[in-house]
C-alpha positions as CSV (number, residue, x, y, z in Angstrom):
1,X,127.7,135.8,-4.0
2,X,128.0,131.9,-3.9
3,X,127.1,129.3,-1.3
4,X,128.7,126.7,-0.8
5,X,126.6,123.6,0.3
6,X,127.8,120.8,2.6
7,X,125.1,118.7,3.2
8,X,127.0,116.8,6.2
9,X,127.5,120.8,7.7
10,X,124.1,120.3,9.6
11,X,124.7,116.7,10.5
12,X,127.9,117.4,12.1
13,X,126.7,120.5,14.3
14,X,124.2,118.1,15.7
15,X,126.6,115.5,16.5
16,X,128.7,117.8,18.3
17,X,125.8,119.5,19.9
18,X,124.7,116.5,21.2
19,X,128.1,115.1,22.6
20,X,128.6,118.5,24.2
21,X,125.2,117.8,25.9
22,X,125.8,114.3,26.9
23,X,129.1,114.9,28.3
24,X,128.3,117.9,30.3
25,X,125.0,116.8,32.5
26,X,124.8,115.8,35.9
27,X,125.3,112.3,36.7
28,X,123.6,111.2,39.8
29,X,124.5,108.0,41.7
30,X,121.9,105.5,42.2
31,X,121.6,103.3,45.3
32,X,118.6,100.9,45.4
33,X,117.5,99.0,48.2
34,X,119.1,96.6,49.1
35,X,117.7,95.9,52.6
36,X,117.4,91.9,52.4
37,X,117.9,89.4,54.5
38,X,121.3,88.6,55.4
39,X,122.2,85.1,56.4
40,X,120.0,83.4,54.1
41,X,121.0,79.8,53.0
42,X,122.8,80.1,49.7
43,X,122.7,76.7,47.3
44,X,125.3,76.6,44.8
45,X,125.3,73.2,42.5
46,X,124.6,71.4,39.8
47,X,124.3,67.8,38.9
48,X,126.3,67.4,35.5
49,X,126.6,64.5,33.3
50,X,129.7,64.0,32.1
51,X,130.8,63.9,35.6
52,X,131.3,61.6,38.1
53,X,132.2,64.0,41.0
54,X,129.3,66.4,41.8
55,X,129.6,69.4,44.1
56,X,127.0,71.4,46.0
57,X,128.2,74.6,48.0
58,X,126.0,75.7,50.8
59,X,127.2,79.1,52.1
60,X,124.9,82.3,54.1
61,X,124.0,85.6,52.1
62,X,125.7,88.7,53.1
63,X,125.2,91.8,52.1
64,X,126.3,93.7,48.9
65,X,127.9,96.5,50.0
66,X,130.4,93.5,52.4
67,X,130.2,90.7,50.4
68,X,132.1,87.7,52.1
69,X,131.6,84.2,51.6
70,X,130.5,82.2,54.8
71,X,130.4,78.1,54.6
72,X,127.4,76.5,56.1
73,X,129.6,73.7,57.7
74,X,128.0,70.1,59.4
75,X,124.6,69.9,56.8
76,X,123.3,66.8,55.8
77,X,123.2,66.8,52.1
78,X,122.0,64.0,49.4
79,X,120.7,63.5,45.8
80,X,117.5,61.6,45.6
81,X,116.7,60.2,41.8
82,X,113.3,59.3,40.4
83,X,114.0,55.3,41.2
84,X,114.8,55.9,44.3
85,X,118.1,56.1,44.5
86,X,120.1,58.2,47.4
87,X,123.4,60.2,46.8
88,X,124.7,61.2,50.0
89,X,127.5,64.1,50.1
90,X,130.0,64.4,52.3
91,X,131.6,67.8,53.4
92,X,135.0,67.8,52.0
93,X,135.8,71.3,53.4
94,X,134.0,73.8,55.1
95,X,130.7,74.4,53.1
96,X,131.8,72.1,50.5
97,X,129.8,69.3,49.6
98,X,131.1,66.6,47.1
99,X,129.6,63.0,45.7
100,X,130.7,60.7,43.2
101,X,127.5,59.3,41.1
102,X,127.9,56.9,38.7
103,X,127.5,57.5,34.8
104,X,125.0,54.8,34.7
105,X,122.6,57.3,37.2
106,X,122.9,60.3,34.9
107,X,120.9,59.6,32.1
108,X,118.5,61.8,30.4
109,X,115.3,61.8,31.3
110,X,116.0,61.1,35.0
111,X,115.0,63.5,37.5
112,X,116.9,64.7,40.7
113,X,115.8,66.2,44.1
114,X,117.9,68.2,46.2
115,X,117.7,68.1,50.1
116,X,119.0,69.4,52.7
117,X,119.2,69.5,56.1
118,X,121.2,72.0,58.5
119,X,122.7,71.8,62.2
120,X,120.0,73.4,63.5
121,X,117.4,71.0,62.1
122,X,116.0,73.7,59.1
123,X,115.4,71.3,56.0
124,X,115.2,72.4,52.5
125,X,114.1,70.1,49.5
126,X,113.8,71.2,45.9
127,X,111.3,69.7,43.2
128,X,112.4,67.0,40.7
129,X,114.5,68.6,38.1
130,X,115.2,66.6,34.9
131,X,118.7,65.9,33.5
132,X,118.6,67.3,30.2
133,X,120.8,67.0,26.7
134,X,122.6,69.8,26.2
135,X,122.5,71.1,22.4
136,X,125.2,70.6,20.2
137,X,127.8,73.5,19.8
138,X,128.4,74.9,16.7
């Protein structure tokens, strides 16, 4: 009698084992929760040098299963530096905030503050953040 050895034989049963195994449970839906608090101020913006136009989106939070996106219209919104200079924004359209700060403002190193103020008198101010040098791409 001769045998005939494949030593992949035992590696491939296991393989197809497993994929029979994997492909054959249960697969159960997960839904965390997600009970937060809708109609949260959402701040979306950056200050970027390189450009002169700078745009800050304030919108409220909705929830996931209905996202929509709702414009927080009427907010007073500005820029402050480390030096004291202001950069107001003005609402271009609804929820839309745009300003146009100078190069000469947007050097590294300098530090920015965020603040806001809604129609119904809420304000909300960030810390400084600094303006920073990107790394060079490869």
């Amino acid at each position: 009698m001769r045998l005939n050895y494949r030593p992949y034989s035992g590696l491939l049963a296991l393989l197809v084992v497993s994929v029979i195994i994997l492909t054959t449970q249960c697969v159960e839906e997960y839904n965390p929760d997600l009970s937060t608090d809708d109609n949260l101020l959402v701040v979306n913006g950056s200050i970027i040098r390189g450009n002169e136009q700078q745009t800050i989106v304030l919108s409220r939070s909705t929830s996931v299963q209905n996202p929509v996106f709702i414009a927080v219209e009427g907010c007073h919104v500005f820029v402050t530096d480390d030096r004291g200079n202001i950069f107001q924004f003005e609402e271009e359209i609804p929820g839309r905030y745009n300003a146009k700060i100078d190069l000469a403002f947007l050097e590294i190193g300098a530090q920015f503050k965020l603040s806001i103020e809604t129609p119904d008198k809420k304000v909300y101010e960030s810390d400084y953040e600094g303006m920073y040098d990107s790394p060079p791409i490869d």
